[in-house]
C-alpha positions as CSV (number, residue, x, y, z in Angstrom):
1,X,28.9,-9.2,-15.0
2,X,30.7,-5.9,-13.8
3,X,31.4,-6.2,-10.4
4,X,32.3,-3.1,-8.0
5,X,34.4,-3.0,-4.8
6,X,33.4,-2.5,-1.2
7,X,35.4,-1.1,1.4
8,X,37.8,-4.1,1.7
9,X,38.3,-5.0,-1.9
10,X,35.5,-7.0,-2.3
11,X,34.2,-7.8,-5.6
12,X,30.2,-7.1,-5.2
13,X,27.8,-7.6,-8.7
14,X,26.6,-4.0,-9.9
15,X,23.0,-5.4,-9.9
16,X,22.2,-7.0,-6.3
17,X,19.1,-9.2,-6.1
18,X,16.3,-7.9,-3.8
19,X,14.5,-10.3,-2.1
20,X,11.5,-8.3,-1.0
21,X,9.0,-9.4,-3.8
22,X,9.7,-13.1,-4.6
23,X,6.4,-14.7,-6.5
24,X,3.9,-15.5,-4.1
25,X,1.6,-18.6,-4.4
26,X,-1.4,-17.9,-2.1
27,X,0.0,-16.3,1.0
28,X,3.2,-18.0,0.9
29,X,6.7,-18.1,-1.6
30,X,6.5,-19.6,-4.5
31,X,9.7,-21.6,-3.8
32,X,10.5,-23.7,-6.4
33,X,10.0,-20.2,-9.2
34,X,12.1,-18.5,-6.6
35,X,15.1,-20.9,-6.4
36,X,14.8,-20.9,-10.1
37,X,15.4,-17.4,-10.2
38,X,18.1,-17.0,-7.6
39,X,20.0,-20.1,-9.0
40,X,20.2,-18.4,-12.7
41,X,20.9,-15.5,-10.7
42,X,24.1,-16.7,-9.3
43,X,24.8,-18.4,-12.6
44,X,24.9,-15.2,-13.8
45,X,27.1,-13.8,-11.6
46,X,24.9,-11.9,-9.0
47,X,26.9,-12.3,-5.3
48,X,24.9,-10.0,-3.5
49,X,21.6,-11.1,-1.9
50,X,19.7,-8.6,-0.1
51,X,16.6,-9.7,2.6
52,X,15.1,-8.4,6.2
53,X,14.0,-9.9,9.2
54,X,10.6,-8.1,8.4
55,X,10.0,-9.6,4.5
56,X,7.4,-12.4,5.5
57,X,9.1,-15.5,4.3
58,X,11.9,-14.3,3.0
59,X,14.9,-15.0,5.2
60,X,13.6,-18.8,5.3
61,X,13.3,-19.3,1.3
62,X,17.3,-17.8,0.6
63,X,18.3,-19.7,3.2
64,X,16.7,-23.0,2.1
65,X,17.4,-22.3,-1.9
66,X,21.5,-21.4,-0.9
67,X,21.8,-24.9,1.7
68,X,19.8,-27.1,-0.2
69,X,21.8,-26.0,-3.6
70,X,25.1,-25.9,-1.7
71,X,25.9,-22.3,-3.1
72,X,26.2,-20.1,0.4
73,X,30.1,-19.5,-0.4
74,X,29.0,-18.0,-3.8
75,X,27.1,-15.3,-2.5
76,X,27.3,-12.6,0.3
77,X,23.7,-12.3,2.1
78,X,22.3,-8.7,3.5
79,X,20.1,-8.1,6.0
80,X,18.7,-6.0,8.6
81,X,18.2,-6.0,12.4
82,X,14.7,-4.4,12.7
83,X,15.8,-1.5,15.0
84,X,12.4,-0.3,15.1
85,X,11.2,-3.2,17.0
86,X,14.3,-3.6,19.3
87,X,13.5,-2.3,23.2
88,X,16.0,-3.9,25.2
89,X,19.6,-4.9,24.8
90,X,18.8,-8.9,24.4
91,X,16.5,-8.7,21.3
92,X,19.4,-7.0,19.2
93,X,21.1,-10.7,19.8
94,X,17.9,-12.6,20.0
95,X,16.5,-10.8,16.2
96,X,20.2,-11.6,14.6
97,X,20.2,-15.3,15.7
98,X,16.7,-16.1,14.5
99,X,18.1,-14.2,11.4
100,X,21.4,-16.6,11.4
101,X,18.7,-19.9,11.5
102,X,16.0,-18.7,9.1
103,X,19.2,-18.0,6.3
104,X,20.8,-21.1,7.8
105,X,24.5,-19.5,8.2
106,X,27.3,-18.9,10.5
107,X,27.9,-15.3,9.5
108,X,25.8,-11.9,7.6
109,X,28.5,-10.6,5.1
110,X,26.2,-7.4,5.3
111,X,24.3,-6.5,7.8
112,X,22.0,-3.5,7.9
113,X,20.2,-1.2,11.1
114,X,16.8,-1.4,9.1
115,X,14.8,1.8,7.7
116,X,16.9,4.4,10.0
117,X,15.0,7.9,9.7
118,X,15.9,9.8,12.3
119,X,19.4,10.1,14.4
120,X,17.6,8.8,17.6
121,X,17.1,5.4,16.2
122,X,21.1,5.2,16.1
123,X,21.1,6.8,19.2
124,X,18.8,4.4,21.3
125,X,21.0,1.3,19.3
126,X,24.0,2.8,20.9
127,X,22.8,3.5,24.4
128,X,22.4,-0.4,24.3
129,X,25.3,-1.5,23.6
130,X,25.2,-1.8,20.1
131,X,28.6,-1.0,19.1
132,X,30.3,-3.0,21.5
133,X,27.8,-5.8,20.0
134,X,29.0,-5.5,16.6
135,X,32.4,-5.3,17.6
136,X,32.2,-8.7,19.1
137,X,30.0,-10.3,16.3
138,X,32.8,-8.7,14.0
139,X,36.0,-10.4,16.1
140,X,33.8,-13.7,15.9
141,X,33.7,-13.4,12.1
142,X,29.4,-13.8,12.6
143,X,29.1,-9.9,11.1
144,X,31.8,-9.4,8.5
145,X,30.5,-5.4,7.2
146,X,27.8,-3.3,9.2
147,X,25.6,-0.4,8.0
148,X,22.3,1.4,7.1
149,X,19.3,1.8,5.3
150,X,17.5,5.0,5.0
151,X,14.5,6.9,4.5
152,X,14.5,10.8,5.3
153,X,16.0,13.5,4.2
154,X,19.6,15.0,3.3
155,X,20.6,16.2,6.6
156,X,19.5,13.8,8.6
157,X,21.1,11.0,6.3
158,X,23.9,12.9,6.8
159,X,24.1,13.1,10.4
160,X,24.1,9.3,11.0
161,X,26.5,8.8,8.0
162,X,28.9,10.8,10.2
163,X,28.0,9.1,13.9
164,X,29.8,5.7,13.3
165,X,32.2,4.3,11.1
166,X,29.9,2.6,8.4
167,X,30.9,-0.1,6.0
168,X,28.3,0.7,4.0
169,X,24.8,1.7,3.4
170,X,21.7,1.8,1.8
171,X,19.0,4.8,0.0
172,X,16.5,5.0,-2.1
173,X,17.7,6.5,-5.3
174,X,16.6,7.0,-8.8
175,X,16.5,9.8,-11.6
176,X,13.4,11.0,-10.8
177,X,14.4,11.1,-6.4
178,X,17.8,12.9,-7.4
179,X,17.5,15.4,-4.6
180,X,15.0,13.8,-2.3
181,X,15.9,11.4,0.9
182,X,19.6,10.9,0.9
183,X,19.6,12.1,-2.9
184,X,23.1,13.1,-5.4
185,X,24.4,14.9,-1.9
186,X,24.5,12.1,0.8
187,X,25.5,9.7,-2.1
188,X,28.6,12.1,-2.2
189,X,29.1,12.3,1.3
190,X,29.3,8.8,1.6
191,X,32.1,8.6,-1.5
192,X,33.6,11.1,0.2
193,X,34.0,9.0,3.6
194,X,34.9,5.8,1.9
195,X,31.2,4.4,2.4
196,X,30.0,2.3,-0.4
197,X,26.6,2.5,-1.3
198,X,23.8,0.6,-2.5
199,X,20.7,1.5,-4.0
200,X,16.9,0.4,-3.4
201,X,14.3,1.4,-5.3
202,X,15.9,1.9,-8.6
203,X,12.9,1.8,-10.4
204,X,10.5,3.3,-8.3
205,X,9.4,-0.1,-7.7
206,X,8.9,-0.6,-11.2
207,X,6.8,2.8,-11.6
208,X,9.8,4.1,-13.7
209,X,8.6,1.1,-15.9
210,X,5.2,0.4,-15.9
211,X,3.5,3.9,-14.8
212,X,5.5,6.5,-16.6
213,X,3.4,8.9,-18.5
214,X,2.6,8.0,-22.0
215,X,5.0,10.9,-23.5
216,X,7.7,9.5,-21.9
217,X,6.8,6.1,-23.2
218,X,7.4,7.8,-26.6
219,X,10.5,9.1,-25.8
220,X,12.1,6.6,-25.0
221,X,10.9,4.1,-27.8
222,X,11.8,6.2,-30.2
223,X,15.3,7.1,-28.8
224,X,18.0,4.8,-31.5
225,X,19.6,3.4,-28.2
226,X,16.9,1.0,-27.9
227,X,16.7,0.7,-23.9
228,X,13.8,-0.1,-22.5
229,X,12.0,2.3,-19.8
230,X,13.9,0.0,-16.9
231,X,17.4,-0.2,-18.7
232,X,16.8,3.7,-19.0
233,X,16.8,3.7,-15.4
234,X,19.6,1.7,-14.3
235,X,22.1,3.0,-16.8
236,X,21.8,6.7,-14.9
237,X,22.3,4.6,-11.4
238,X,25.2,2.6,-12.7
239,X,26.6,5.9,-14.9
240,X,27.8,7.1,-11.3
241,X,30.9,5.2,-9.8
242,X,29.6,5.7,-6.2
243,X,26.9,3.3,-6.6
244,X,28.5,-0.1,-5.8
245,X,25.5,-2.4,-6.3
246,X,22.1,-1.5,-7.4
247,X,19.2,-3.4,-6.1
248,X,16.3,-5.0,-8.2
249,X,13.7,-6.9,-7.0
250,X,13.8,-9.6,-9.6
251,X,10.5,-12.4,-10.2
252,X,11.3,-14.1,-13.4
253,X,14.1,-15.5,-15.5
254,X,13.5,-12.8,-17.5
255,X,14.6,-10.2,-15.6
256,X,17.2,-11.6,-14.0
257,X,18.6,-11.9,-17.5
258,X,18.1,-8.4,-19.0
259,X,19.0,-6.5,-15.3
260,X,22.3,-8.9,-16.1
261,X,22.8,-7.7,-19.5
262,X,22.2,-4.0,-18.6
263,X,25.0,-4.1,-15.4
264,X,27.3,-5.9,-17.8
265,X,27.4,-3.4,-20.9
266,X,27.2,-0.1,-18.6
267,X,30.3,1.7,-16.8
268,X,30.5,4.7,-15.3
269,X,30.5,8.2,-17.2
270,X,29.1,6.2,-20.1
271,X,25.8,8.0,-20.6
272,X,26.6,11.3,-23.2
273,X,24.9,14.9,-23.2
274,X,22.5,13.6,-25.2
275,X,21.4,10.9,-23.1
276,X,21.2,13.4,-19.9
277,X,18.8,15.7,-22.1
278,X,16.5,12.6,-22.7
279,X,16.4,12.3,-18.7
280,X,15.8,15.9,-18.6
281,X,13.0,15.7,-20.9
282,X,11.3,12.3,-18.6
283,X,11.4,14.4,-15.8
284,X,9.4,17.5,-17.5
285,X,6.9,15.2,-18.3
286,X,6.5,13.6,-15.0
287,X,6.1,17.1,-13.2
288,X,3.4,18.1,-15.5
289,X,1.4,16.2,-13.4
290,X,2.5,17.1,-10.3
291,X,1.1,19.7,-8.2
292,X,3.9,21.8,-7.1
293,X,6.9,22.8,-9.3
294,X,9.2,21.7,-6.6
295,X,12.7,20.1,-8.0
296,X,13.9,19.5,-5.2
297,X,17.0,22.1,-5.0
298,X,16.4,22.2,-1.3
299,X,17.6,26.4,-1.8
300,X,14.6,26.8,0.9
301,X,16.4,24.8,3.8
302,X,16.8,24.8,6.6
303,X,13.3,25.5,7.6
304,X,14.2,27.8,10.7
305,X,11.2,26.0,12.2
306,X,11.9,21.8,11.2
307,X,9.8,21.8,7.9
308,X,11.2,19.4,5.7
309,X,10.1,21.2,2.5
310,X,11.4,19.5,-0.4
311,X,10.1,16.4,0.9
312,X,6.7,17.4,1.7
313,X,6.3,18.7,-1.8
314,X,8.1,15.3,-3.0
315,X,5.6,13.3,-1.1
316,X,3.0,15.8,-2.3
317,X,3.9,15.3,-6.2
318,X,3.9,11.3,-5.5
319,X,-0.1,11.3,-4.8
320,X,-1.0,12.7,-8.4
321,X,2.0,10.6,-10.3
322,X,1.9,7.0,-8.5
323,X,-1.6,7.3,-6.1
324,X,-2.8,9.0,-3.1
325,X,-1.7,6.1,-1.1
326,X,1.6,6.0,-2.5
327,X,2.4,10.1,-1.5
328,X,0.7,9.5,2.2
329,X,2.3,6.3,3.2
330,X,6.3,8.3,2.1
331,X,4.7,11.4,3.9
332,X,4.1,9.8,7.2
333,X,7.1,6.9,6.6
334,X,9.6,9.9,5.4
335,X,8.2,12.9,8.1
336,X,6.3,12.0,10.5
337,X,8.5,9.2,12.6
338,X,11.2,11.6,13.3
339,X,11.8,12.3,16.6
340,X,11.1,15.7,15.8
341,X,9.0,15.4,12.6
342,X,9.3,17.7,9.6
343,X,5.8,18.2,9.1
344,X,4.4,21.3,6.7
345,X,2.1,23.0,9.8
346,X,5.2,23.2,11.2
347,X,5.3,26.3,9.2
348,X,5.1,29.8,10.8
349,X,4.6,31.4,8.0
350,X,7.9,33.9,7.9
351,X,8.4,33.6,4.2
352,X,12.4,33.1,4.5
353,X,12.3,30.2,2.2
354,X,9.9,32.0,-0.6
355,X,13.2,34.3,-1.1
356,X,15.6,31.8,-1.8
357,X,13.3,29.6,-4.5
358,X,14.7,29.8,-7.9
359,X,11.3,28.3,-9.1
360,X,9.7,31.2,-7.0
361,X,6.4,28.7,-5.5
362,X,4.3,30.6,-3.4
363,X,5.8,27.4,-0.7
364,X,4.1,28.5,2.0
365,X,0.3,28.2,0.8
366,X,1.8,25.7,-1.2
367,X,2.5,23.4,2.4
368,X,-0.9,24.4,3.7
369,X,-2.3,22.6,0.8
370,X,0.4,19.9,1.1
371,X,-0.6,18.8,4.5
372,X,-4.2,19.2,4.3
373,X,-3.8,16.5,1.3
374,X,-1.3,14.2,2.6
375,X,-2.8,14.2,6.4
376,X,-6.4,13.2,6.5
377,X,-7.2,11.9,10.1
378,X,-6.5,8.3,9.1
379,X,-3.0,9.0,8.3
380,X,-2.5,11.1,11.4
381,X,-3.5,8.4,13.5
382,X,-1.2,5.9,12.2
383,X,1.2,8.1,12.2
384,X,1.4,8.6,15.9
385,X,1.4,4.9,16.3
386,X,4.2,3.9,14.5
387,X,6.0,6.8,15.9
388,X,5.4,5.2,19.8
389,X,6.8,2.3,19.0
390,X,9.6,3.3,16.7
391,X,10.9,6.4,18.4
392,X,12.5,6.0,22.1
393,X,11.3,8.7,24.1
């Protein structure tokens, strides 16, 4: 196993094991598969076990397969105080003890602030008390590193990177989201502070794997490396020595076994020229189905007027290469639960960002038909819901 360091010197496994999507049997875990799983996981040498208060069942079955297998000194556990849900000082400490029983522990070695998107969630933590919270739960020993996930875009990332000093944190990240959310900048920004990283969504949620388009299929078989489509996209994660761990949501032996072998052969700056052009030539093929030529430069922002164009497009794109459902649910998860959202009839129309466009898209009939497609009333609706009760006014 190749192992990477956080912020104290810690030795954390390149490839982290997500706990999101255990086997389900019926409505519940499949416990036994998944303490067979995590077990030759940490065989393996995989120390880095990533959950949420908000996976149904999740906490409960890593905590029961680590005690009942005596193994919770082999592993470090993350997971995330559901800041979305928290209204009043108390529940910060009433969420993060029910997390403590449920993973049956005395301490979180990495504890996140859950699905941040906007600087006002860190905001309303604060004005709580937060960081004199962690501070204590820190001197305790009950919180030993404290950080982030993410889902918006560059700036914003950016911002709350910069309002607190992180341990760590966590963005979605892959070859194909290179310059959307966080993206290649904000993963520099956080090297550039000192913040380790770690990545979700590696894969696309195996869409890298299972729904790439049939060209790219080809590509890849025929390349003499041999890689498969998900080795392909781990390698370009762990080619980059800011990533410190990469997450996978693992649900057989198998896996766990090849995502093993891949972090154990690949260093960083291993991948050639050659390799890079193979990427290249993915990518090409992916955006021949998509509807805007967008590659997410992000030469058009800022928006003098909020529009978050890039990821508009992004979310756009995502409708017509992983399903209508797929594009909506980023567009009003990504945009619409800002505080101030970044939404494309936001638009004014003043053409500044049409100058600076090196792919010259006509952007703003381009976010007319964006929105219309990404917005139907359903969608608005739950937008503005999720928005009341994640977003302090």
């Amino acid at each position: 196993m190749q192992y990477r360091k956080d912020r104290s010197g810690n030795e954390i496994s390149a490839i982290g094991y997500g706990c999101m999507r255990f086997t389900k049997k019926g409505t519940a875990i499949d416990f036994e598969k998944a303490e067979k799983e995590v077990l030759r996981g940490i065989e393996l040498g995989i120390n880095y076990y990533d959950t949420a208060y908000t996976y149904p069942g999740s906490e409960e079955c890593l905590g029961k397969i680590l005690d009942k297998n005596n193994c919770r000194d082999k592993v470090k556990i993350a997971t995330k105080l559901p800041q979305y849900l928290v209204k009043n000082a108390g529940q910060i400490d009433k969420y993060f003890e029910e997390e403590l029983k449920r993973l049956r522990t005395d301490h979180i070695d990495y504890y996140l602030c859950h699905m941040f998107t906007d600087i006002n969630n860190w905001e309303k933590l604060k004005s709580l008390g937060f960081i004199d919270w962690v501070a204590k739960k820190k001197e305790e020993g009950a919180i030993r590193n404290i950080g982030f996930s993410y889902h918006g875009d560059t700036e914003m990332f950016i911002k709350i990177l910069n309002v607190y000093d992180w341990d760590f944190c966590q963005i979605q990240y892959n070859y194909v989201d290179e310059h959307t959310q966080a993206g290649r900048r904000g993963l520099e920004e956080a090297a550039k502070k000192g913040v380790p990283v770690v990545i979700m969504e590696p894969l696309r949620g195996g869409k890298l794997v299972n729904l790439l388009p049939d060209d790219a299929k080809k590509i890849i078989k025929n390349n003499p490396h041999g890689w498969t489509n998900a080795e392909w996209g781990l390698r370009w994660l762990w080619n980059q020595p800011e990533v410190m761990c990469v997450l996978s949501g693992m649900n057989s032996i198998e896996m766990v076994e090849e995502n093993v072998r891949i972090a154990s052969d690949t260093q960083p700056g291993s991948l050639t020229e050659e390799d890079f052009e193979v990427y290249e030539k993915i990518k090409a093929i992916i955006r021949e189905k998509e509807k805007v030529g967008c590659t997410g430069c992000a030469y058009c922002m800022p928006c003098p007027h909020g529009v978050d164009i890039p990821g508009t497009f992004a979310c756009y794109n995502k409708m017509y290469s992983e399903g209508k459902s797929e594009g909506r649910f980023e567009y009003a998860r990504n945009i619409g639960i800002r505080k101030i959202p970044g939404f494309a009839t936001q638009c004014v129309g003043c053409g500044a960002c049409e100058k600076h466009c090196p792919q010259h898209i006509q952007i703003r009939e381009k976010l007319k038909e964006a929105d219309k497609a990404l917005r139907p009333l359903p969608y608005k609706v739950m937008t503005s819901v999720i928005k009341t009760f994640t977003i302090q006014k």
